[in-house]
C-alpha positions in Angstrom: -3.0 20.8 -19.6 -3.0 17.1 -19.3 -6.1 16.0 -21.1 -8.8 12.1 -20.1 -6.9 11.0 -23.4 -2.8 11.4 -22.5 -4.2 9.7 -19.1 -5.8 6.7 -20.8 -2.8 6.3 -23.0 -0.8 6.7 -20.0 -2.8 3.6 -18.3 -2.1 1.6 -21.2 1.8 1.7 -20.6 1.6 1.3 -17.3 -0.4 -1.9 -17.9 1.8 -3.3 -20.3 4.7 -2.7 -17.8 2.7 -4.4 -15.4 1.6 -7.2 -17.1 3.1 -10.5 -16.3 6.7 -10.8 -16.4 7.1 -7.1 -16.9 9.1 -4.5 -15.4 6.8 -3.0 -12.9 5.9 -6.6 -10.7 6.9 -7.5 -7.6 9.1 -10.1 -9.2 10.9 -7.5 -11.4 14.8 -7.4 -10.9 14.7 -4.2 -9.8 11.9 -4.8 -6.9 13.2 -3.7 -3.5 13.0 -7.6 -2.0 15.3 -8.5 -5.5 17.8 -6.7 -4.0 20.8 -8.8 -2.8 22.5 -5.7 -1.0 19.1 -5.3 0.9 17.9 -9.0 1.0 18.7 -12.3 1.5 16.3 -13.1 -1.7 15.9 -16.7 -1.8 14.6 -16.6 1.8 12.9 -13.2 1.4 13.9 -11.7 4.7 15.4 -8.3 4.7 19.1 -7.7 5.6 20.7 -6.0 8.6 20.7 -2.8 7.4 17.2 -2.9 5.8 15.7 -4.1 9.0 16.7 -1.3 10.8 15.2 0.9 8.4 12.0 -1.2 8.9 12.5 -0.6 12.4 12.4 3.1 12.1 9.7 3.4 9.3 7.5 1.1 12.3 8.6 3.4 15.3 7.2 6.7 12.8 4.3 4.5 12.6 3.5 3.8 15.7 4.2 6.9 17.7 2.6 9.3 15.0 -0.7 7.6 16.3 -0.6 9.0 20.0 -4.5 8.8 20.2 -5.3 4.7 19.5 -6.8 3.4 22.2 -5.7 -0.2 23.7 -9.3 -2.0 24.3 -8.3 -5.2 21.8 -10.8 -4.6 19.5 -10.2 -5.2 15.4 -12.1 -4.1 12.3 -10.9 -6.4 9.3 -12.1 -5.3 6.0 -12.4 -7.6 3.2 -13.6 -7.0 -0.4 -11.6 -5.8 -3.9 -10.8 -2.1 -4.4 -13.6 0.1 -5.2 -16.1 -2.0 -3.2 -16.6 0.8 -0.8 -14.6 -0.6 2.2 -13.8 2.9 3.6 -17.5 3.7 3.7 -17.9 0.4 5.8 -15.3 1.2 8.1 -16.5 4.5 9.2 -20.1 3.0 9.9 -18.4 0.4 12.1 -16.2 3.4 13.8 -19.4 4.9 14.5 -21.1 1.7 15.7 -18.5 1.1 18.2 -18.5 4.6 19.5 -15.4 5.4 19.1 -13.6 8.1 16.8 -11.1 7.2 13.8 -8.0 8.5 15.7 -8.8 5.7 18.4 -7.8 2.9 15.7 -4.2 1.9 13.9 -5.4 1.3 10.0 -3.0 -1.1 8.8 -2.6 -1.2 5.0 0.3 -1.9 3.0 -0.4 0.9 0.8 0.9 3.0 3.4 4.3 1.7 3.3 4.5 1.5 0.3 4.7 5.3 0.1 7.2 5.4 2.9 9.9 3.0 1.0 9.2 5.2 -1.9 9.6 8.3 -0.3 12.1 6.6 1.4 14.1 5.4 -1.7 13.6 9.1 -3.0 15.4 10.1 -0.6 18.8 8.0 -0.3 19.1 8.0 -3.8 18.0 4.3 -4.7 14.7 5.4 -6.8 16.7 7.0 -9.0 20.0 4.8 -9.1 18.4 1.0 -8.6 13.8 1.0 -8.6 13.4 2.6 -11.9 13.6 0.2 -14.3 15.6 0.6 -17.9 12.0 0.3 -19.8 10.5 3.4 -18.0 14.1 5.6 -18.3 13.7 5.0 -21.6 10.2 6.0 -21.8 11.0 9.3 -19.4 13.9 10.0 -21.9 11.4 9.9 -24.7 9.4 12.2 -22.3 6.7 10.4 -20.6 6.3 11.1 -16.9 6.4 8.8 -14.0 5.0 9.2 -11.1 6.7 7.0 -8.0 3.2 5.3 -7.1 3.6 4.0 -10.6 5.9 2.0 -9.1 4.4 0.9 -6.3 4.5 -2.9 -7.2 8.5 -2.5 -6.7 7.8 -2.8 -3.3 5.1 -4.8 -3.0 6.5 -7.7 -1.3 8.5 -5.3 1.2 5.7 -2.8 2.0 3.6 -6.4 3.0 6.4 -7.4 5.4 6.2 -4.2 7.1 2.1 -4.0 7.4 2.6 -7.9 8.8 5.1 -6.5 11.3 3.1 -3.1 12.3 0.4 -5.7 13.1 2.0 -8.3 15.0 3.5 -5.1 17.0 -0.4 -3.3 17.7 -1.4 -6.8 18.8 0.9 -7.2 21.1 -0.1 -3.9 22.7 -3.5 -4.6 22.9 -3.5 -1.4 20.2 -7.2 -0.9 18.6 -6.8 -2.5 14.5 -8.2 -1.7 11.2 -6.5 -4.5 8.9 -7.5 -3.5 5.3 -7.1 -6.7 3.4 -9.2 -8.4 0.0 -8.9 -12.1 2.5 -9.6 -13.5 -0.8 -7.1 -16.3 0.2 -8.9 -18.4 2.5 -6.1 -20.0 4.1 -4.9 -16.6 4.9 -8.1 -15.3 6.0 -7.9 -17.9 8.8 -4.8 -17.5 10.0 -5.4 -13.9 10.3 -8.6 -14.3 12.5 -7.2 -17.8 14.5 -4.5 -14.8 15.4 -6.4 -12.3 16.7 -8.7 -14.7 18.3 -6.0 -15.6 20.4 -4.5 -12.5 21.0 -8.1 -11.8 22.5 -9.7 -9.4 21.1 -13.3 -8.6 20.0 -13.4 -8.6 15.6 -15.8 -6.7 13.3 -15.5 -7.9 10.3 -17.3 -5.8 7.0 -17.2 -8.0 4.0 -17.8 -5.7 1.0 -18.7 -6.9 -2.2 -19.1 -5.4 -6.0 -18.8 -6.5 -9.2 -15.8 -6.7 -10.9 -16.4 -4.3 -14.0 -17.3 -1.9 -10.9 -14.3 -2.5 -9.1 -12.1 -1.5 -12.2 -14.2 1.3 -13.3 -14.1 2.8 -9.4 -10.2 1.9 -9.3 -9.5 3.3 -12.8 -11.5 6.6 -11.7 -9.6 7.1 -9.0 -6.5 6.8 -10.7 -7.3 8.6 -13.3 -8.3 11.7 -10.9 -5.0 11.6 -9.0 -3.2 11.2 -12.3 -4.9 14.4 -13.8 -4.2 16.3 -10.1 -0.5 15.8 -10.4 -0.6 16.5 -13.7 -2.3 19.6 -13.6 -1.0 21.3 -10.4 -4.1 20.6 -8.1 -2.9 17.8 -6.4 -2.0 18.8 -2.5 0.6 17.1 -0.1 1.5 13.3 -0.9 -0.3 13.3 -4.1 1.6 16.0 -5.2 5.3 14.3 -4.6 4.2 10.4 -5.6 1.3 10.8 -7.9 -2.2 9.9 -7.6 -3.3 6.1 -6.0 -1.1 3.4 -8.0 
Protein backbone atom coordinates (compact mmCIF):
# COMPACT_ATOMS: atom_id res chain seq x y z
CA UNK A 1 0.00 0.00 0.00
CA UNK A 2 1.20 3.29 -1.06
CA UNK A 3 1.92 5.08 2.18
CA UNK A 4 1.62 9.82 2.91
CA UNK A 5 5.51 9.32 2.77
CA UNK A 6 6.24 7.55 -0.97
CA UNK A 7 3.54 10.39 -1.92
CA UNK A 8 5.48 13.26 -0.50
CA UNK A 9 8.73 11.92 -1.97
CA UNK A 10 6.85 11.46 -5.05
CA UNK A 11 5.83 15.42 -5.03
CA UNK A 12 9.36 16.19 -4.62
CA UNK A 13 10.28 14.71 -8.09
CA UNK A 14 7.67 15.87 -9.75
CA UNK A 15 8.64 19.42 -8.53
CA UNK A 16 12.08 19.20 -9.50
CA UNK A 17 10.91 18.10 -12.97
CA UNK A 18 8.77 20.90 -13.01
CA UNK A 19 10.90 23.50 -11.92
CA UNK A 20 12.05 25.97 -14.32
CA UNK A 21 13.70 24.76 -17.32
CA UNK A 22 12.82 21.20 -16.53
CA UNK A 23 11.37 18.41 -18.32
CA UNK A 24 7.73 18.68 -17.29
CA UNK A 25 7.00 22.67 -18.53
CA UNK A 26 5.18 23.78 -21.14
CA UNK A 27 8.36 24.82 -22.80
CA UNK A 28 9.89 21.29 -22.53
CA UNK A 29 10.98 19.82 -26.02
CA UNK A 30 8.76 17.20 -25.66
CA UNK A 31 5.50 19.61 -25.02
CA UNK A 32 2.74 18.82 -27.55
CA UNK A 33 3.01 22.68 -29.08
CA UNK A 34 7.15 21.84 -29.43
CA UNK A 35 6.15 19.52 -31.82
CA UNK A 36 7.14 20.46 -35.41
CA UNK A 37 5.12 17.43 -36.96
CA UNK A 38 2.08 18.92 -35.02
CA UNK A 39 2.94 22.75 -34.98
CA UNK A 40 4.16 25.39 -36.72
CA UNK A 41 6.21 26.32 -33.30
CA UNK A 42 7.52 29.69 -33.82
CA UNK A 43 3.96 30.99 -34.50
CA UNK A 44 2.31 28.55 -32.09
CA UNK A 45 -0.64 27.56 -34.17
CA UNK A 46 -1.36 23.92 -34.64
CA UNK A 47 -0.87 22.16 -37.97
CA UNK A 48 -3.40 20.73 -40.39
CA UNK A 49 -3.75 17.60 -39.07
CA UNK A 50 -3.73 18.73 -35.37
CA UNK A 51 -6.47 21.11 -36.07
CA UNK A 52 -8.69 18.61 -37.08
CA UNK A 53 -8.18 16.78 -34.12
CA UNK A 54 -9.01 20.03 -32.22
CA UNK A 55 -11.94 20.08 -34.27
CA UNK A 56 -13.25 16.77 -33.14
CA UNK A 57 -12.10 16.97 -29.39
CA UNK A 58 -14.48 20.54 -29.67
CA UNK A 59 -17.47 18.81 -31.58
CA UNK A 60 -17.26 15.92 -28.29
CA UNK A 61 -17.38 18.90 -26.38
CA UNK A 62 -19.92 20.60 -27.43
CA UNK A 63 -22.62 18.01 -28.28
CA UNK A 64 -21.94 15.90 -24.99
CA UNK A 65 -23.64 19.06 -23.29
CA UNK A 66 -27.19 18.68 -25.00
CA UNK A 67 -28.83 20.44 -21.89
CA UNK A 68 -26.88 24.25 -21.85
CA UNK A 69 -29.21 26.64 -22.26
CA UNK A 70 -28.61 29.72 -24.86
CA UNK A 71 -29.82 32.88 -22.56
CA UNK A 72 -26.11 34.76 -22.92
CA UNK A 73 -25.37 34.67 -19.58
CA UNK A 74 -21.56 34.06 -18.12
CA UNK A 75 -20.17 33.06 -14.75
CA UNK A 76 -16.29 33.95 -14.74
CA UNK A 77 -14.38 32.72 -11.80
CA UNK A 78 -11.32 34.17 -10.69
CA UNK A 79 -9.01 33.26 -7.77
CA UNK A 80 -5.87 30.62 -7.31
CA UNK A 81 -6.55 26.89 -6.80
CA UNK A 82 -7.89 25.88 -3.60
CA UNK A 83 -9.66 29.21 -3.06
CA UNK A 84 -12.97 27.52 -3.14
CA UNK A 85 -14.06 28.67 -6.71
CA UNK A 86 -16.37 25.52 -7.18
CA UNK A 87 -18.27 26.39 -3.98
CA UNK A 88 -18.82 29.93 -5.57
CA UNK A 89 -19.99 28.69 -8.62
CA UNK A 90 -22.70 26.53 -7.40
CA UNK A 91 -24.10 29.48 -5.20
CA UNK A 92 -24.18 31.59 -8.31
CA UNK A 93 -25.99 28.51 -10.25
CA UNK A 94 -28.40 28.59 -7.64
CA UNK A 95 -28.82 32.43 -7.60
CA UNK A 96 -29.54 32.46 -11.18
CA UNK A 97 -32.09 29.62 -10.94
CA UNK A 98 -30.82 27.60 -13.17
CA UNK A 99 -29.31 23.94 -12.85
CA UNK A 100 -25.45 23.05 -13.53
CA UNK A 101 -26.37 21.05 -16.73
CA UNK A 102 -27.78 24.54 -18.18
CA UNK A 103 -24.05 25.94 -18.35
CA UNK A 104 -20.73 25.01 -20.61
CA UNK A 105 -17.76 25.04 -17.78
CA UNK A 106 -14.85 25.98 -19.77
CA UNK A 107 -11.53 24.98 -18.19
CA UNK A 108 -8.44 23.95 -19.73
CA UNK A 109 -7.99 21.30 -17.31
CA UNK A 110 -10.44 19.45 -19.23
CA UNK A 111 -8.57 19.25 -22.32
CA UNK A 112 -5.85 18.67 -21.00
CA UNK A 113 -7.21 15.15 -20.11
CA UNK A 114 -8.55 14.77 -23.59
CA UNK A 115 -4.96 15.35 -25.44
CA UNK A 116 -3.66 12.95 -22.86
CA UNK A 117 -6.09 10.45 -23.26
CA UNK A 118 -5.88 11.36 -26.59
CA UNK A 119 -1.98 10.82 -26.97
CA UNK A 120 -2.54 7.49 -25.00
CA UNK A 121 -4.23 6.42 -27.47
CA UNK A 122 -2.41 6.99 -30.92
CA UNK A 123 0.70 6.07 -29.40
CA UNK A 124 2.45 9.53 -28.89
CA UNK A 125 2.45 9.38 -24.88
CA UNK A 126 4.45 6.69 -25.08
CA UNK A 127 6.70 7.24 -28.24
CA UNK A 128 7.13 11.45 -28.09
CA UNK A 129 5.35 13.30 -24.34
CA UNK A 130 7.32 11.19 -21.88
CA UNK A 131 10.32 12.74 -21.38
CA UNK A 132 13.94 10.73 -21.16
CA UNK A 133 14.19 12.01 -17.31
CA UNK A 134 10.89 10.31 -16.26
CA UNK A 135 11.66 6.88 -18.52
CA UNK A 136 14.52 6.77 -16.69
CA UNK A 137 12.88 7.24 -13.37
CA UNK A 138 9.94 4.54 -14.44
CA UNK A 139 12.89 2.20 -15.41
CA UNK A 140 14.20 2.58 -11.97
CA UNK A 141 10.59 1.98 -10.99
CA UNK A 142 8.78 5.01 -10.02
CA UNK A 143 5.28 5.46 -11.45
CA UNK A 144 3.84 8.10 -13.57
CA UNK A 145 0.77 9.00 -13.78
CA UNK A 146 -0.34 10.93 -17.28
CA UNK A 147 -1.74 14.03 -15.24
CA UNK A 148 1.84 14.31 -14.10
CA UNK A 149 2.29 15.45 -17.21
CA UNK A 150 -0.22 17.67 -17.72
CA UNK A 151 2.09 20.80 -18.21
CA UNK A 152 3.07 18.90 -21.76
CA UNK A 153 0.07 20.36 -22.94
CA UNK A 154 -0.38 23.24 -21.34
CA UNK A 155 -0.14 25.59 -24.07
CA UNK A 156 -2.39 23.29 -26.46
CA UNK A 157 -5.14 22.40 -23.88
CA UNK A 158 -5.37 26.67 -23.53
CA UNK A 159 -5.85 26.94 -27.32
CA UNK A 160 -8.55 24.62 -27.22
CA UNK A 161 -10.48 26.15 -23.98
CA UNK A 162 -9.94 29.69 -26.02
CA UNK A 163 -11.65 28.02 -29.03
CA UNK A 164 -14.53 26.10 -27.05
CA UNK A 165 -15.24 29.63 -25.87
CA UNK A 166 -15.17 31.74 -28.82
CA UNK A 167 -17.48 28.81 -30.25
CA UNK A 168 -20.32 28.91 -26.89
CA UNK A 169 -20.22 32.68 -27.54
CA UNK A 170 -21.08 32.63 -30.69
CA UNK A 171 -24.13 30.52 -29.83
CA UNK A 172 -25.32 32.52 -27.33
CA UNK A 173 -24.38 29.12 -25.20
CA UNK A 174 -24.70 29.74 -21.14
CA UNK A 175 -20.47 29.99 -19.83
CA UNK A 176 -18.65 29.17 -16.81
CA UNK A 177 -14.97 30.40 -17.77
CA UNK A 178 -12.77 29.06 -14.78
CA UNK A 179 -9.79 31.26 -15.00
CA UNK A 180 -7.10 32.88 -11.97
CA UNK A 181 -7.60 36.56 -14.39
CA UNK A 182 -4.50 37.33 -12.45
CA UNK A 183 -3.28 39.03 -15.69
CA UNK A 184 -5.08 42.14 -15.90
CA UNK A 185 -4.68 42.80 -19.43
CA UNK A 186 -6.23 39.50 -20.00
CA UNK A 187 -8.91 39.93 -17.58
CA UNK A 188 -10.05 42.82 -19.78
CA UNK A 189 -10.01 41.51 -22.80
CA UNK A 190 -11.93 38.65 -21.58
CA UNK A 191 -14.87 40.70 -20.20
CA UNK A 192 -14.62 43.81 -23.22
CA UNK A 193 -15.54 40.21 -25.15
CA UNK A 194 -18.28 39.05 -23.67
CA UNK A 195 -19.57 42.46 -23.16
CA UNK A 196 -19.87 42.74 -26.63
CA UNK A 197 -21.06 39.45 -27.50
CA UNK A 198 -23.98 40.67 -25.11
CA UNK A 199 -24.38 38.87 -22.41
CA UNK A 200 -25.21 39.35 -18.78
CA UNK A 201 -21.60 38.33 -16.36
CA UNK A 202 -21.40 37.11 -12.79
CA UNK A 203 -18.28 37.41 -11.80
CA UNK A 204 -17.13 35.41 -8.19
CA UNK A 205 -13.74 36.65 -7.24
CA UNK A 206 -12.36 34.20 -4.62
CA UNK A 207 -9.57 34.84 -2.58
CA UNK A 208 -7.17 32.80 0.01
CA UNK A 209 -4.00 32.96 1.13
CA UNK A 210 -1.31 31.51 -0.59
CA UNK A 211 0.03 28.91 2.13
CA UNK A 212 -3.78 27.82 1.87
CA UNK A 213 -3.89 27.58 -1.64
CA UNK A 214 -0.86 25.15 -1.68
CA UNK A 215 -1.86 23.21 1.29
CA UNK A 216 -5.63 22.74 -0.35
CA UNK A 217 -3.86 22.00 -3.85
CA UNK A 218 -1.20 19.66 -2.35
CA UNK A 219 -4.23 17.81 -0.41
CA UNK A 220 -5.91 17.20 -3.28
CA UNK A 221 -3.17 15.87 -5.02
CA UNK A 222 -2.01 13.93 -2.61
CA UNK A 223 -5.66 12.18 -2.28
CA UNK A 224 -5.94 11.36 -5.92
CA UNK A 225 -2.31 10.27 -5.94
CA UNK A 226 -2.99 7.70 -2.93
CA UNK A 227 -6.54 6.60 -4.89
CA UNK A 228 -4.63 5.53 -7.93
CA UNK A 229 -2.20 4.19 -6.01
CA UNK A 230 -4.19 2.13 -3.86
CA UNK A 231 -7.02 0.88 -6.27
CA UNK A 232 -9.85 3.30 -4.99
CA UNK A 233 -9.73 5.67 -7.52
CA UNK A 234 -12.96 5.35 -10.02
CA UNK A 235 -13.31 6.32 -13.81
CA UNK A 236 -10.72 9.08 -15.02
CA UNK A 237 -8.80 9.08 -11.97
CA UNK A 238 -8.22 5.69 -12.22
CA UNK A 239 -6.55 5.89 -16.10
CA UNK A 240 -4.71 9.50 -15.58
CA UNK A 241 -4.03 9.78 -11.98
CA UNK A 242 -5.25 12.10 -9.39
CA UNK A 243 -5.55 16.26 -10.25
CA UNK A 244 -1.97 17.32 -11.72
Amino acid sequence: MTTEDHAATHRATLERLGADGGPLTAQSKTATAQNPEWFNVRRGEPRQDRRRLHNEILARFIESRTEVRRDKKAIVLAGPPGAGKSTAQAALIQATRTQPEHWLPINADDFKDELLQQARQDGSYDSYLVPDEVRALEAAGEKFYPRELAALVHTESSILAKKARNEALEAGMNVIIDGTLGNEKQARILLDRLQAAGYDVLVADVETTQNVSEARTMGRWERGYLDAENGTATGPDAELGGDS
